[in-house]
C-alpha positions in Angstrom: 19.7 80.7 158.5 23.2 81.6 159.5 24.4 78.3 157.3 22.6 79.9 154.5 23.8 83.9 155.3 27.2 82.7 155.2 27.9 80.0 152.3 24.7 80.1 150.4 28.1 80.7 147.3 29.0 77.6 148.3 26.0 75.7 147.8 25.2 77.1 144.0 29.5 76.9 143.5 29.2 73.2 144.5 26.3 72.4 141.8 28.3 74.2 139.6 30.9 71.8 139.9 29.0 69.0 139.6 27.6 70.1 136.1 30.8 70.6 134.9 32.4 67.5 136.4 29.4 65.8 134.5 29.7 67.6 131.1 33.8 66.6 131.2 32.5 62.8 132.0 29.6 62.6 129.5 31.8 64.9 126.6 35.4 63.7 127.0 36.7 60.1 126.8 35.1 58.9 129.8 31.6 59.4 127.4 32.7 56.7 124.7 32.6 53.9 127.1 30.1 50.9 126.3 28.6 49.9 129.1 28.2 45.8 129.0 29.8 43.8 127.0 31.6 44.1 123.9 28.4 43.2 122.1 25.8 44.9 123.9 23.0 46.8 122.4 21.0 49.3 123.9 17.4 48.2 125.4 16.1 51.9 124.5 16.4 54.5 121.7 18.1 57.6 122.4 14.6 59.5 123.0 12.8 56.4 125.1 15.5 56.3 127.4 16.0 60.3 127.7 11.8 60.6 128.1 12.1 57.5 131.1 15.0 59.7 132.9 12.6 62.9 132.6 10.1 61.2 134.0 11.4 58.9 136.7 13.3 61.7 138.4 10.9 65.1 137.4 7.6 63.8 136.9 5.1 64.6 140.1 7.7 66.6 141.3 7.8 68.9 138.3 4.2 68.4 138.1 3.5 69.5 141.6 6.1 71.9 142.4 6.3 73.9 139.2 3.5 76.1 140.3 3.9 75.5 144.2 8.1 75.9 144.4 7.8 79.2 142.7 4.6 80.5 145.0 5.9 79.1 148.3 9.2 81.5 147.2 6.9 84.2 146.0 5.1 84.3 149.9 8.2 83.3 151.8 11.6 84.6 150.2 14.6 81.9 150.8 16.6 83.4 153.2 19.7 85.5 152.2 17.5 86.3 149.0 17.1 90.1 150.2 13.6 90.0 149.1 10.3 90.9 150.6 7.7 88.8 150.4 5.0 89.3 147.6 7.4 92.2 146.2 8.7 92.3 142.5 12.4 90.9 144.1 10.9 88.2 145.3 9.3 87.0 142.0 12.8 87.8 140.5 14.2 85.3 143.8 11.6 82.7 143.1 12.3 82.0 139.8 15.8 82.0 140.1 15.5 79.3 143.0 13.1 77.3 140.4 15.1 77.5 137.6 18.4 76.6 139.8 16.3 73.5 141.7 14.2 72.4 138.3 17.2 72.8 135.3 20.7 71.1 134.4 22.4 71.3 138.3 20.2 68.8 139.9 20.6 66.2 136.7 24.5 66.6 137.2 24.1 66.0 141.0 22.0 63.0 140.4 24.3 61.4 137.9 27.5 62.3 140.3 26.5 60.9 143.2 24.0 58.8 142.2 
């Protein structure tokens, strides 16, 4: 708890930066690179290849903790949330923890330091 108390900014500050490190690789100049040869063709259309990401690094999580993320925050508040459990903050603190674990950050972390 007193990791989180104290640099809980960190943590959302540093998956900040890793979505905007990955927009300025995927946008700028960086972006254009072929991968392969001169030559090469992609294997996958734009959509087949955007639905196998999706699903190779969301599906039975998404599946299973799309409903059971948000509850388990709902009974148990993340620490340094200033919520009460089962209270209208802590809806307000589970969703935000969803949405911050289930959206954009996690695909830029992935792609990073993957």
């Amino acid at each position: 708890p007193w990791v989180l108390d104290n640099f809980a900014w960190l943590f959302v500050i540093a998956a900040d930066v890793f979505l905007i490190l990955s927009l300025y690789l995927a946008l700028g100049r960086y972006g254009r690179i072929r991968l392969g040869g001169d030559d090469a063709r992609p294997e996958f259309r734009n959509f087949s290849w955007i639905a196998m990401m999706f699903s190779a690094g969301m599906g039975i999580g998404l599946i299973f903790y799309g409903v059971g993320e948000p509850v388990a925050h709902y009974l148990s508040p993340p620490p340094g949330s200033g919520a009460r459990p089962r209270t209208e903050g802590a809806a307000s603190a589970a969703m935000q923890y969803s949405f911050f674990h289930w959206t954009l950050t996690p695909w830029a972390i992935y792609g990073i330091a993957g």
